[in-house]
C-alpha positions as CSV (number, residue, x, y, z in Angstrom):
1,X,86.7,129.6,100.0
2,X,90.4,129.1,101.4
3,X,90.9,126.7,98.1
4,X,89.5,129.0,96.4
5,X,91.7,131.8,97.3
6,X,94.8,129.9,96.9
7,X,93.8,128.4,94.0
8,X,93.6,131.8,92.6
9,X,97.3,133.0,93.4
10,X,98.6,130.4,91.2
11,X,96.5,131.6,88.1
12,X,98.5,133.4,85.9
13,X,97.8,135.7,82.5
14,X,94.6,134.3,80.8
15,X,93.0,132.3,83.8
16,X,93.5,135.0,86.3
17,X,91.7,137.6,84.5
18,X,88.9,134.8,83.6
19,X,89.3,133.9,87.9
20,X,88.8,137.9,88.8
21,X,85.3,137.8,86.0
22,X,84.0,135.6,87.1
23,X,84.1,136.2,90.8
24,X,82.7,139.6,89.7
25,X,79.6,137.8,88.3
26,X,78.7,135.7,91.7
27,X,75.9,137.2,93.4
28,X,76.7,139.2,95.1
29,X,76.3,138.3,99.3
30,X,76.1,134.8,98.1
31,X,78.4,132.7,100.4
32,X,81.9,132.0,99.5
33,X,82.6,129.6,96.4
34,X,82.8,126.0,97.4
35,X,86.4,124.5,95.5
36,X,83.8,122.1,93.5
37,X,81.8,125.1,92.1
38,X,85.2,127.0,91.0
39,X,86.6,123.5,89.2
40,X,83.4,123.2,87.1
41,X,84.0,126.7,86.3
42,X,87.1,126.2,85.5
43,X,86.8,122.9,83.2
44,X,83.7,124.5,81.6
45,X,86.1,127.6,80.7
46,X,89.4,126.1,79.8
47,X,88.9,122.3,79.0
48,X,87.5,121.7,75.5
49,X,84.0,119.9,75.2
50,X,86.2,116.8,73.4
51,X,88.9,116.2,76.2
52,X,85.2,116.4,78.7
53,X,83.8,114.1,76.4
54,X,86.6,111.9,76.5
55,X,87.1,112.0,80.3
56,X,83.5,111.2,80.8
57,X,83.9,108.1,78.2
58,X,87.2,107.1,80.4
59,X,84.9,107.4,83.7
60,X,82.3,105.3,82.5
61,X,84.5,102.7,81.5
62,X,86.7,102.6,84.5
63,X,87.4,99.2,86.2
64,X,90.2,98.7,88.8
65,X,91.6,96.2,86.6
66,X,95.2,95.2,87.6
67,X,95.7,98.6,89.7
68,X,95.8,98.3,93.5
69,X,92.9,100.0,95.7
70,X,94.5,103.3,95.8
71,X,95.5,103.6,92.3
72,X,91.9,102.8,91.2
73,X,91.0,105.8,93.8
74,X,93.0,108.6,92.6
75,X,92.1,107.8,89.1
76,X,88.2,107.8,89.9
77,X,88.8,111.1,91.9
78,X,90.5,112.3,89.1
79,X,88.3,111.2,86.0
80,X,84.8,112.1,88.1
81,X,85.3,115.9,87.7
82,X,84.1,115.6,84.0
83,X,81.1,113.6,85.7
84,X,79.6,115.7,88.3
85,X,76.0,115.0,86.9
86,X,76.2,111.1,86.9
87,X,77.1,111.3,90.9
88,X,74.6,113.8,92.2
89,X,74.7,112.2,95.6
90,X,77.1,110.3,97.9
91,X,75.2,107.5,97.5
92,X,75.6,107.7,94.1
93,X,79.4,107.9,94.2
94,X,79.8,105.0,96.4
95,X,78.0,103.0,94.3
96,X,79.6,103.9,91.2
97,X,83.4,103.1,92.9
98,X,82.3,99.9,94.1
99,X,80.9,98.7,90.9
100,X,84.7,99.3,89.3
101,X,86.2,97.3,91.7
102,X,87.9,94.1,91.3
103,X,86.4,90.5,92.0
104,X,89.0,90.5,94.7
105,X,86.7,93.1,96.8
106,X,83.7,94.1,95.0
107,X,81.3,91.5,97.6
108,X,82.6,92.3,100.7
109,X,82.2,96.4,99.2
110,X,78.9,95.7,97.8
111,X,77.8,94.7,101.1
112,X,79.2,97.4,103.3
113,X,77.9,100.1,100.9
114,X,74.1,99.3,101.9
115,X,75.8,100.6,105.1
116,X,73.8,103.8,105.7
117,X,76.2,106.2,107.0
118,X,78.9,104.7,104.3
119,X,80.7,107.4,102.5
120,X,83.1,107.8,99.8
121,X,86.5,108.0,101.9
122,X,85.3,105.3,104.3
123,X,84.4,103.1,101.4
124,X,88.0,103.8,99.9
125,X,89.5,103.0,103.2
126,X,87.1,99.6,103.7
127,X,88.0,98.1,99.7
128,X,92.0,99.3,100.5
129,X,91.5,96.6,104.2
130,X,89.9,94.3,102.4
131,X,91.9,94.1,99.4
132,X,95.2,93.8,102.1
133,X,93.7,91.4,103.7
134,X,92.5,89.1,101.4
135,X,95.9,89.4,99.5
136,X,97.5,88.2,102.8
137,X,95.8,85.3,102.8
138,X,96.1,84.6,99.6
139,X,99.8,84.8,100.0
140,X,99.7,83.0,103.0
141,X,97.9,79.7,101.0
142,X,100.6,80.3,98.5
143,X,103.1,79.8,100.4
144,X,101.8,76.7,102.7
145,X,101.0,74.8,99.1
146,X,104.3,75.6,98.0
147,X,105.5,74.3,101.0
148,X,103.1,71.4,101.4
149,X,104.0,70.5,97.7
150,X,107.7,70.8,98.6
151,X,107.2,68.6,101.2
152,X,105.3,65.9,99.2
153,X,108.2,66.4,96.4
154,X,111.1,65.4,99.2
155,X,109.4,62.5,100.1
156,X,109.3,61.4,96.6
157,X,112.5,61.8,96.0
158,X,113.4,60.0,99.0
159,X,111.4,56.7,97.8
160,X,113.3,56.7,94.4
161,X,117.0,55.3,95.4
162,X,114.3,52.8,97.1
163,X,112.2,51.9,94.4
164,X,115.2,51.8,92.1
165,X,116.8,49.4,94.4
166,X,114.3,47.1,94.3
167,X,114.1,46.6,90.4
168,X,117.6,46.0,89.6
């Protein structure tokens, strides 16, 4: 309810008298609003059905693409308010992440999301590991070919005044 509350200090004009209706209409005795029952409120009230529609269209296509771990996060946190009903259960919302991710970490995560006490955050925080880790390495092998091929290069190079010598 704290959200809630807060929330509500900031609405001004229109959206305050909407806030102060519809917390008239709760039941009354019910417990205090959870933040996720006010947003849908709120989006229901003051989003129209064609920006929802769009949102929900945005979230079903979403794909980490060329975006980092995090980035992918926030705009899945983001986009998934217009999509309450295709996530009704953690589960669920884990499984929907994962399938967005990239190729880079979409195995290891597929994996660790059979993981029964795997939730959301801790799937965020396993593909962001992953995904640092595996772009270590693949900096690491970028670097040691360079430096391999480099090598080779030098050498080369070094049998030329040779080779040169011996044909003229």
């Amino acid at each position: 309810m704290e959200g809630v509350e807060l929330a509500s200090y900031h609405l001004k004009g229109v959206a305050y008298s909407w806030f102060e209706v519809w917390e008239d209409f709760r039941e009354e005795g019910s417990p205090p609003a959870r933040w996720s029952e006010f947003v849908d409120a709120f989006i229901d009230q003051f989003v129209l059905a064609e920006i929802k529609a769009a949102r929900a269209v945005e979230f079903e296509t979403l794909k980490q693409g060329s975006k980092n771990v995090w980035e992918y996060h926030v705009e899945f946190v983001c986009l998934s308010k217009y999509v309450v009903h295709m996530m009704p259960t953690m589960e669920a919302r884990v499984r929907r992440f994962v399938q967005g991710l990239s190729p880079l970490v979409i195995n290891e995560a597929a994996r660790t999301s059979l993981n029964s006490d795997m939730n959301y955050g801790r799937m965020v925080v396993f593909a962001q590991a992953t995904e640092a880790q595996k772009l270590k390495l693949r900096m690491e092998h970028e670097s040691s070919s360079r430096a391999r091929s480099a090598g080779n290069l030098g050498n080369s190079f070094r049998a030329v005044p040779v080779l040169c010598s011996i044909f003229s």
